[in-house]
N, C-alpha and C positions, 0 to 999 in steps of 0.2 A: 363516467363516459363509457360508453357501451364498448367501443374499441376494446379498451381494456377488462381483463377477465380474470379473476383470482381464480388458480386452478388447485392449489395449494393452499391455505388458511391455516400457516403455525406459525410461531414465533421468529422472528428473523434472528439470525445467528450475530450476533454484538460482538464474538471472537472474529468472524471473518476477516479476511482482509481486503477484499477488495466485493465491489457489485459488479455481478455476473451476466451480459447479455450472450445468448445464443441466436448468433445471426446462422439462416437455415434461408427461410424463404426473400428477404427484402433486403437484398445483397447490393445495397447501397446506404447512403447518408446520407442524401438529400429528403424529405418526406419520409422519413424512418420511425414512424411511431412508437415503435418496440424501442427505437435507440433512445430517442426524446421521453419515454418516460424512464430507461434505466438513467439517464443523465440527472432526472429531477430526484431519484431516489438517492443516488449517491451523492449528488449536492447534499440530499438533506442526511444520509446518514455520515458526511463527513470525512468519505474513502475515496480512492479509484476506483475507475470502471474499467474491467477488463472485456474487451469484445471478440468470442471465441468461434471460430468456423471450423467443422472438423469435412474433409474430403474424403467422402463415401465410392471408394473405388470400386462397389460391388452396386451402385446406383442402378437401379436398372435403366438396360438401352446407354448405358454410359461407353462414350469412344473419345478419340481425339480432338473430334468435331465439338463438343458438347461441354466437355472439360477444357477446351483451352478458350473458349467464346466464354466461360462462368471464370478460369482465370484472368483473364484479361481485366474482366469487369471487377473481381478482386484485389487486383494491384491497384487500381483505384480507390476502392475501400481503404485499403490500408493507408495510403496517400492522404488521403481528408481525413481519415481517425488520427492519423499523426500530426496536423495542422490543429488540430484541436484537443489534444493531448491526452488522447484514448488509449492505449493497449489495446492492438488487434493482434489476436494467437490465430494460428492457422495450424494445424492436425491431421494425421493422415489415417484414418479407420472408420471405427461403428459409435455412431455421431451419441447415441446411447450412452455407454461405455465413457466414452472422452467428457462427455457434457458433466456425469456422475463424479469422475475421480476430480476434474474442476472447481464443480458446486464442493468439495468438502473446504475446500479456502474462501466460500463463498459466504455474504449477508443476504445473498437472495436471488432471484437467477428471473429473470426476465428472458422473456422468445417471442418469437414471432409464430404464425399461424401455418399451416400444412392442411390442405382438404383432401389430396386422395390418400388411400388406405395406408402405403406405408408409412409413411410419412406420420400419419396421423398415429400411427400405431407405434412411432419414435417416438412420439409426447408422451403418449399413455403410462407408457415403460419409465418413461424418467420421472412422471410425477407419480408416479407408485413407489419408485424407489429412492427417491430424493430426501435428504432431510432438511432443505430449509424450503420458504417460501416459494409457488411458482406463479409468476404475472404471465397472460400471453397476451400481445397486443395485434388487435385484427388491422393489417393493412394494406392489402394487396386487393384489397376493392374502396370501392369508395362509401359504399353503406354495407357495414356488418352484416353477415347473412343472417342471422338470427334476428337481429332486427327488421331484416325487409321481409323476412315468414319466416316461420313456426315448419314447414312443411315443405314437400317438394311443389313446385311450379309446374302448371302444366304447360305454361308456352309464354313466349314474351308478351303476349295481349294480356296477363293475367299477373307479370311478376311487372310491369312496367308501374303503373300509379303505384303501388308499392313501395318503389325505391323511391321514386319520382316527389313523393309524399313526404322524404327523409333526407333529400338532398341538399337543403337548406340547411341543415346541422350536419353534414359528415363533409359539406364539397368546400371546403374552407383551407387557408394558410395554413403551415406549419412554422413558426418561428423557433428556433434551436435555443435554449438556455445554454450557456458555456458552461463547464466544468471547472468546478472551484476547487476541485484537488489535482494535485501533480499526478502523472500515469502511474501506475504502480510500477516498483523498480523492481520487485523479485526477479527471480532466477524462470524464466519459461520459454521451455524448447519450442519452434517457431518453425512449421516449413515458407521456406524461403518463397513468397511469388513475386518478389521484384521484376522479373523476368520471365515472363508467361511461358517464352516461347523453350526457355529453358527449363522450365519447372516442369512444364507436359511431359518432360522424358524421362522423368521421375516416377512418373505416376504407368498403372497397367488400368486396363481396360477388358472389359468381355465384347466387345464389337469392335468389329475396322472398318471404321469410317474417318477418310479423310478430312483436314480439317478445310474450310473453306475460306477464302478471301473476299468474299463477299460481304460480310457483317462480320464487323469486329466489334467484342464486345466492353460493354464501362459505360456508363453513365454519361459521360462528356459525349459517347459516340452518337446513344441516344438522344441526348438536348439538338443533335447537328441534325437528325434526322426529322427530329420532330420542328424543328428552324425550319426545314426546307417544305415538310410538308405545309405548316402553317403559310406559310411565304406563298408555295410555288404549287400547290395543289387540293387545296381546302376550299380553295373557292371555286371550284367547277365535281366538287367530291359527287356530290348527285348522279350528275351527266355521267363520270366517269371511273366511281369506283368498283364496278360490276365487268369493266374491260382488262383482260388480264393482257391484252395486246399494248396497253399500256400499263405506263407505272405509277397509277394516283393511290397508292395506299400508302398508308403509315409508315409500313414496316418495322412498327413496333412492338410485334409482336413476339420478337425473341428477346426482346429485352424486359418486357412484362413477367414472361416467363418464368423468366432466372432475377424477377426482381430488382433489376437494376433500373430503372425509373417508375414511380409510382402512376398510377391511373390519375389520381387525383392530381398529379402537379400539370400532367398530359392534358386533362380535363379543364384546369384551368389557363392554362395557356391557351388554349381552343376559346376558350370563354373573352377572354381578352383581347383576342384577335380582332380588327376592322371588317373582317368578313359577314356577309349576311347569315344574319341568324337562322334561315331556312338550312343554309351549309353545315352550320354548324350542331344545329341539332339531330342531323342525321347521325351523323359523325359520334357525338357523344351516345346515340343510342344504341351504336355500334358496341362503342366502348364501354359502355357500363350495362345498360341492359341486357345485350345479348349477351356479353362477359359474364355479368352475373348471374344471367341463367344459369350459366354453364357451371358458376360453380354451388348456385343453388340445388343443380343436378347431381355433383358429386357429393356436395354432403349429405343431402338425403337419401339418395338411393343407391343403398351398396353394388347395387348390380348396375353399376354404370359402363364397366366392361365387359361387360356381355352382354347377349340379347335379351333378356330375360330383365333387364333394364328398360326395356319399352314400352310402351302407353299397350292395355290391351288388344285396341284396334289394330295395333303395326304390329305387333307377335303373332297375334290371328292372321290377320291375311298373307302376310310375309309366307306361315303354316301352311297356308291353304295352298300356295303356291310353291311350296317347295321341292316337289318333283318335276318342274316345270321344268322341258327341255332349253340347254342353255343353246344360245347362235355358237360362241365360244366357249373355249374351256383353259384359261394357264395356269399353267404352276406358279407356284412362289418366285420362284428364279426367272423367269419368263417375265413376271410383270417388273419384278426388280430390275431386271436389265433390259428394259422396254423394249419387248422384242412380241410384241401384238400385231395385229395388224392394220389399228387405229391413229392416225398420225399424233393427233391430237394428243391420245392420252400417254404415247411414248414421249410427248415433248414435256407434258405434264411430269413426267414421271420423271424424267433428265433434269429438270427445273430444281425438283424436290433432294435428289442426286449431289448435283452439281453446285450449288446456291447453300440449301439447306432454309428452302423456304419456298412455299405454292403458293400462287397468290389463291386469295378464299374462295373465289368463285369456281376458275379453275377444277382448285380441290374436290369441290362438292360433286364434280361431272367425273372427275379421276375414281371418286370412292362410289359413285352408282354403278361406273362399268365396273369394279374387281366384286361387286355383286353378282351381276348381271355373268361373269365371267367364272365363276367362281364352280366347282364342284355343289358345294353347299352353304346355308347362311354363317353357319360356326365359323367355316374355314373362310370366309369371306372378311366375316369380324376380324378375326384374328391377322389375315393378311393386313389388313387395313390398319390396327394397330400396331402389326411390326414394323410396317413399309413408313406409316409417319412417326412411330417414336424413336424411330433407329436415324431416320434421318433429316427429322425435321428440327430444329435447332429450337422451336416451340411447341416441341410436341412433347410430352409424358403432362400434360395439363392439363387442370377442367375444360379448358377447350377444346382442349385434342379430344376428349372421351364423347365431349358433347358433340361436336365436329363429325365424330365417326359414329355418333347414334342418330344423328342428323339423317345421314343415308340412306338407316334404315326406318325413318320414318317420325324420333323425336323431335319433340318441338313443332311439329308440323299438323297439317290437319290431311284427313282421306282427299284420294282422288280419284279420276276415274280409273274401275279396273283391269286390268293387262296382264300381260305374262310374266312370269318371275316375283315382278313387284306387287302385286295386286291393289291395293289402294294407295299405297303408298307411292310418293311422287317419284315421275321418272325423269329423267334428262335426256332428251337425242342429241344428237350430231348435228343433225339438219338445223334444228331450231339456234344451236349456237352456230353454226356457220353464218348463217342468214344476219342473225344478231352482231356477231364482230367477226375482226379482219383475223382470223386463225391463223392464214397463212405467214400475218406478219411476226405474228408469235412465236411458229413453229422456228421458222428463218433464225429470228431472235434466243431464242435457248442453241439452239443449232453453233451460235457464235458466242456461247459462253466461255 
């Protein structure tokens, strides 16, 4: 199964004592591919599965926002790994480090998948210095990237019959095999997340950002949310998922993020709904095409954060215009504490704040103006990825990079040319005023 990937090819350790999954990205147990093949391993090798998570307090853009929405959804993990008589460890350091001194009690070490750079550069490191076996099982899309191209994607027109071609064999059930051995009884230290709210005070952070009451994070919270969309907003998603004045999206996309419900169980619940299938198919192309662009983009091109990431046409012209007198000019701190002279995108920006969540649309008009606004293209990028990975509760993700190379012109085709932007597509004011009710918007963040 292509999912699955031998990254490792030696002899499994017969002395171990237990099989080793490293949960990192798919911070749940429903749809857990990585969990479902360590489970089939240890049936057959005849041990417990120990399932280890270590909490990386130097994560970057990590705050109290970010780590107590990924504990919450934790204390759930642990919850269903003990219903099912898993050993879940929980860890506090360099996920490296913890995963190495683990694996020496281990028969083989199963993980899940990591697309941007550090992350990916956490794998590299443990199967370089590992000595037993490493599986990694692809799950946090629903067709393997390497199976839908070889290559980067130039745009959804071009990676869409790709997936669309593969969907048939990845968009399917998962049925759980139960574990035939008792959890392992040794002796292992365990930070405590029974208690989220008491665990956070535990932990340090390099950013302060408040945590928010708006999405709470865990698996359970996600099936409520995705209940309600299927219910109460999938069937008008057309007409009205482009209105940030209203609430017809998902909102699952902080929980995709930090892995706590899978795409494919989303996808399939969407599939099964009574809704008409014109609704539904938007929706799923939302969810897996554009998605997997985005992380079609991080794998292949290292310079995904940066400009230097973009399609020639959008470097070029972006260049050609980059001494272009700005209308405006803010600082960091100025757009941070939405103090522009744009209603819109101050409310935008208190949404992002206050919530820890833009609706998409929104987003794309918030990240044109701190272009348009900006000194320069560099500092514009870079505003743009501190302002959403610092406080968007889904942002350090192939989306987030994809999202903000968006702005500046990927994934997109030329338009007409203009100042600042040159080809590359721009957003007014005027055109979204006309388009939807702003004012009700503005009103609405205003009373969060």
């Amino acid at each position: 199964m292509a999912r699955v990937k031998i990254l490792k090819d030696i002899s499994i350790n017969n002395y171990g004592r237990f099989v080793l999954y490293w949960m990192q990205s798919s911070q749940r147990v429903k749809y857990n591919f990585a969990l479902y093949e360590a489970i089939k391993k240890a049936n057959e090798l005849k041990k417990p599965l120990v399932v280890l998570f270590v909490i990386n307090e130097n994560f970057p853009y990590g705050s109290r926002r970010n780590f107590l929405f990924m504990l919450e959804g934790l204390k759930e993990v642990y919850e269903e790994l003990r219903k099912l008589n898993i050993r879940f460890v929980v860890h506090i350091g360099d996920p490296v480090k913890h995963v190495l001194e683990f694996s020496k009690n281990a028969s083989i070490l199963f993980m899940d998948v990591g697309y941007t750079k550090f992350l990916r550069e956490w794998r590299k490191n443990i199967v370089e210095e590992i000595k037993v076996p490493v599986v990694a099982v692809e799950d946090n899309v629903v067709v393997p990237v390497e199976v839908t191209s070889n290559k980067e994607e130039y745009g959804a027109y071009t990676i869409r019959k790709k997936i669309q071609k593969n969907l048939k064999d990845y968009l399917v059930p998962l049925d759980f095999p139960q574990i035939s051995f008792p959890p392992f009884r040794g002796i292992l230290f365990s930070f405590d997340i029974r208690n989220p709210k008491d665990s956070i005070n535990r932990l340090h952070f390099r950013y302060n950002v408040s945590e928010t009451h708006y999405f709470v994070g865990g698996y359970s919270n996600a099936k409520e949310l995705l209940k309600d969309f299927v219910q109460n907003k999938l069937s008008k998603y057309i007409e009205k998922k482009n209105d940030f004045s209203e609430n017809f999206t998902s909102n699952l996309s902080p929980y995709l993020h930090f892995g706590q419900i899978s795409p494919i169980e989303i996808a399939l619940t969407v599939l099964d709904s009574s809704v008409e299938d014109i609704e539904k198919e938007a929706f799923l192309d939302e969810l897996i095409v554009r998605r997997e662009l985005a992380f079609n983009f991080v794998y292949y091109n290292s310079r995904y954060d940066r400009l230097e990431g973009l399609q020639p046409w959008a470097y070029e012209t972006l260049q050609n215009h980059k001494f272009d007198e700005r209308p405006y000019r803010y600082s960091f701190s100025q757009l941070e504490n939405a103090e522009t002279h744009d209603p819109l995108f101050n409310a935008a920006m208190m949404e992002l704040v206050k919530t820890g969540k833009m609706h998409g649309y929104i987003r794309m008009y918030w990240g044109k103006k701190i272009i348009e606004w900006s000194e320069s293209l560099e500092i514009a990028f870079k505003f743009l990825e501190d302002l959403n990975n610092k406080y968007a509760l889904d942002g350090r993700d192939p989306n987030s990079y994809a999202g903000i190379a968006w702005c500046f012109g990927k994934h997109d085709r030329p338009f007409k040319e203009r100042p600042i932007f040159g080809k590359v597509r721009y957003m007014s004011e005027n055109s979204i005023y006309k388009k939807f009710d702003v004012q009700k918007y503005i009103e609405r963040v205003k009373n969060l």
